[in-house]
C-alpha positions in Angstrom: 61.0 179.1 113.8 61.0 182.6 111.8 61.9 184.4 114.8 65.2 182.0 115.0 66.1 182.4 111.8 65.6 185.5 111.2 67.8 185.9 114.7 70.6 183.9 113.3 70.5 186.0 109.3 70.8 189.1 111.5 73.9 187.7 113.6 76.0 186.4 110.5 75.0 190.2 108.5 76.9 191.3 111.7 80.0 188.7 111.4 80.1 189.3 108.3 80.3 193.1 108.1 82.9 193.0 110.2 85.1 190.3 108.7 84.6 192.7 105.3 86.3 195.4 107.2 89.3 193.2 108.4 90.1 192.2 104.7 88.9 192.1 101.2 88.5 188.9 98.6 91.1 188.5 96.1 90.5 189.0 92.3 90.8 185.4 90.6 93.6 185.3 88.2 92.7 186.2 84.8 89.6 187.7 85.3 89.4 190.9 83.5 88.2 194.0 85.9 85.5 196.0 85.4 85.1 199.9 85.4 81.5 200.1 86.6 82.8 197.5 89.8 86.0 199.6 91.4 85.2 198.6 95.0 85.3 194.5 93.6 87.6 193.4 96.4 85.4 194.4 98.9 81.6 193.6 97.2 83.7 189.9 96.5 83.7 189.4 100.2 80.2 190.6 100.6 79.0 188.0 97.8 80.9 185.6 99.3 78.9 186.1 102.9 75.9 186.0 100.4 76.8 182.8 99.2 77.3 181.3 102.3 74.0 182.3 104.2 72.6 181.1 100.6 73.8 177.2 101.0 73.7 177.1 105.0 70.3 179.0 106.0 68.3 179.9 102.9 68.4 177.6 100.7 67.8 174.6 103.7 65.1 176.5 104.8 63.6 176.9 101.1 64.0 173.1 100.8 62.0 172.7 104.0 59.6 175.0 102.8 59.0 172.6 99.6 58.4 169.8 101.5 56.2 170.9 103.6 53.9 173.2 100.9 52.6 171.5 98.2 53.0 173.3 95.2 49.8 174.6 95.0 50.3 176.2 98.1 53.4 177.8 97.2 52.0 178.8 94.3 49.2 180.7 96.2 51.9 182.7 98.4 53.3 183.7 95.6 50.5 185.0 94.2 49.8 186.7 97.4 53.2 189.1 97.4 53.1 189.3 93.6 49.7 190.8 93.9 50.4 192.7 96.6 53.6 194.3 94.8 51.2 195.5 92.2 49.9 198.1 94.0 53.7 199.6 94.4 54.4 198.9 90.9 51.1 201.1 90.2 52.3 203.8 91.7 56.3 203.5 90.3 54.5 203.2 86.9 52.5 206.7 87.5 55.7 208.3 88.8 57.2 207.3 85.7 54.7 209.2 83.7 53.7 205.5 82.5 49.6 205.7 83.3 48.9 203.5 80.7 50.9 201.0 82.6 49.7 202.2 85.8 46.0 201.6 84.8 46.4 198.0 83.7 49.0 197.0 87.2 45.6 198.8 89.3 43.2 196.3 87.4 45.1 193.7 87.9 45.3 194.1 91.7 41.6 195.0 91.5 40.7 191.1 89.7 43.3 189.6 91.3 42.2 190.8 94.8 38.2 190.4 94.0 38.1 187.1 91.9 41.4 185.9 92.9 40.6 185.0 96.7 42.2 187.9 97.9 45.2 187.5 95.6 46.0 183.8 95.5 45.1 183.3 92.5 46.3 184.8 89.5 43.7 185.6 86.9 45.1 189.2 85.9 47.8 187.2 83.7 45.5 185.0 81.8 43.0 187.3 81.4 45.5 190.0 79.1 47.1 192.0 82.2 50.6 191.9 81.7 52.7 191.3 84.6 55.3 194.3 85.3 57.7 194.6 88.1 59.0 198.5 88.8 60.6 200.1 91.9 62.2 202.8 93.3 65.6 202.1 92.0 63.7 202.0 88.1 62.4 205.2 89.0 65.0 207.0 89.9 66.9 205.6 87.2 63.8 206.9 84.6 64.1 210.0 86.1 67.9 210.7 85.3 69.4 209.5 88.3 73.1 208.2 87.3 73.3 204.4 88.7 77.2 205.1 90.0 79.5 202.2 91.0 77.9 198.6 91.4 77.9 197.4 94.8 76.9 194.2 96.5 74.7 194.4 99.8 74.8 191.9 102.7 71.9 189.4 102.0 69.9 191.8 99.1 72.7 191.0 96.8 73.3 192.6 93.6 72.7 196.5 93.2 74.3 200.0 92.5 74.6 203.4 94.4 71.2 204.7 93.0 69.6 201.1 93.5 71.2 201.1 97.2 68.9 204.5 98.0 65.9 202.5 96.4 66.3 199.9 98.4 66.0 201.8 101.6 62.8 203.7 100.2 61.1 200.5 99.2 61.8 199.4 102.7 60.6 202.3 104.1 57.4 202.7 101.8 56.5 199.0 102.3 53.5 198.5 104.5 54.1 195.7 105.4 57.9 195.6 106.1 57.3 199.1 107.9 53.9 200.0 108.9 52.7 196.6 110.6 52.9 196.9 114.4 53.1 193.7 115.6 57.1 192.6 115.6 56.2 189.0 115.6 53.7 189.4 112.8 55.9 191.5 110.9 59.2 189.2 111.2 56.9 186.3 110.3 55.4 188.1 106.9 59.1 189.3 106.0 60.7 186.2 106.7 57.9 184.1 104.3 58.6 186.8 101.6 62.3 185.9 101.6 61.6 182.0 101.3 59.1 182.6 98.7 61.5 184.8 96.8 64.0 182.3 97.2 61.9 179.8 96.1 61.3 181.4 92.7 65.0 180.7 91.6 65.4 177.6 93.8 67.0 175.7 91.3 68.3 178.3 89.2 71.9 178.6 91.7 72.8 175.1 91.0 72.9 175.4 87.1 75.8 178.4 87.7 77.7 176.3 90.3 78.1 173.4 88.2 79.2 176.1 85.1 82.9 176.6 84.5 82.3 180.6 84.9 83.1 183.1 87.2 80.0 183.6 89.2 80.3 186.9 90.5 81.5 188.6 87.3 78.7 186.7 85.6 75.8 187.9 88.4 77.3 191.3 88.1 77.5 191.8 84.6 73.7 190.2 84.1 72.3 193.1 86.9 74.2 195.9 85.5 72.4 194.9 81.6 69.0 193.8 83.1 68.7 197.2 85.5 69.6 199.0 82.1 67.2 197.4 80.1 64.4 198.0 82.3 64.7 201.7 82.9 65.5 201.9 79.0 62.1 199.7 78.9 64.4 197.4 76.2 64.3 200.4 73.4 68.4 200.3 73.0 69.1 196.7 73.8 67.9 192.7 73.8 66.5 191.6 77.1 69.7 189.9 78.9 70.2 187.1 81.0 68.5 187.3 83.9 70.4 187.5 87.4 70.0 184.1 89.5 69.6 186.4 92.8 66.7 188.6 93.2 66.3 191.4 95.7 63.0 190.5 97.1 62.5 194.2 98.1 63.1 195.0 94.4 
């Protein structure tokens, strides 16, 4: 069933893509442009592909996935790739010259892994070992890297020029996204970490659909002040809204 899906994702990036080259979606009227978004015609069309895999393949899929897995379950994969991030978010944190941070993201690996069955079980969080979440894109950001134009990528979503290149690294640095042989194995882990990120906001779409907003300009203006905050580590600004669409990569 992964295989298939995945299959049919791959097949409608491909559509898609090429549909974005043919023409662009129109700016609603009245809808004031922003300078950080000049290629908006064009990233409209790719959220609007976005959108679309969203209602017809993901989000069925995710409300499969619910029930099928009791929560508990689903709460236990979770755990599993949040755990499992920390190791990367270790590492980000050290490369940020943040080893106090690094330090407490190994520990919670190390308890989570030991007395947490492996990592289904968070007991880092309870126990005083704040959660971070920190990748390439942060870093390069922390160290200096200008974010350029926003841009929105088939099926990752929301991101920027800097994030785009972090994006690819994380892919390529991810064991196992990169390193695990077996293709079947491999598509099946990947394609259970995109339902269980998809999970985490499952409800979270509908709220914006049912708002009288403009979703894009809403989605983009939330990334481009929540990336901000977290490479300014919230020093300059309040924490904003957070984005409905996670890169699951990110």
């Amino acid at each position: 069933m992964t295989l298939f899906i995945l299959r049919k994702i791959k097949k409608a990036c491909l559509l898609t893509l090429i549909a974005t080259m043919v023409g662009c979606a129109s700016i609603p009227a009245g809808v004031e442009r922003s300078p950080q978004d000049p290629w908006e015609p064009f990233n409209r069309s790719v959220f609007e592909f976005n959108e679309g895999l969203d209602a017809y393949v993901l989000k069925p899929v995710v409300a499969g996935y619910r029930f099928v897995l009791p929560e508990f379950v689903r709460d236990g994969i979770y755990n599993f790739f949040s755990n499992y991030s920390d190791i990367y978010t270790a590492l980000y944190n050290l490369l940020q010259g943040k080893p106090g941070d690094a330090f407490n993201d190994f520990m919670r690996v190390v308890v989570n892994t030991t007395m947490g069955l492996g990592g289904l079980i968070d007991l880092a969080t309870p126990g005083g070992l704040e959660k971070h979440k920190e990748d390439w894109g942060q870093t390069l950001g922390v160290w200096g890297v200008p974010s350029g134009p926003y841009v929105v990528l088939p099926f990752f979503g929301p991101s920027n020029v800097r994030d785009t290149f972090g994006t690819v690294a994380d892919l390529e640095s991810d064991y196992l996204f990169s390193f695990v042989k077996d293709i079947g194995l491999r598509n099946s882990i990947t394609g259970l970490r995109v339902v269980n990120a998809r999970n985490t906001y499952y409800e979270a779409g509908d709220l914006l659909d049912g708002a009288a907003i403009d979703k894009y300009s809403f989605m983009r203006d939330a990334y481009i002040q929540r990336r901000a905050y977290q490479i300014n580590e919230g020093r300059d600004d309040e924490e904003p809204l957070m984005p409905v669409y996670e890169n699951p990569y990110q």
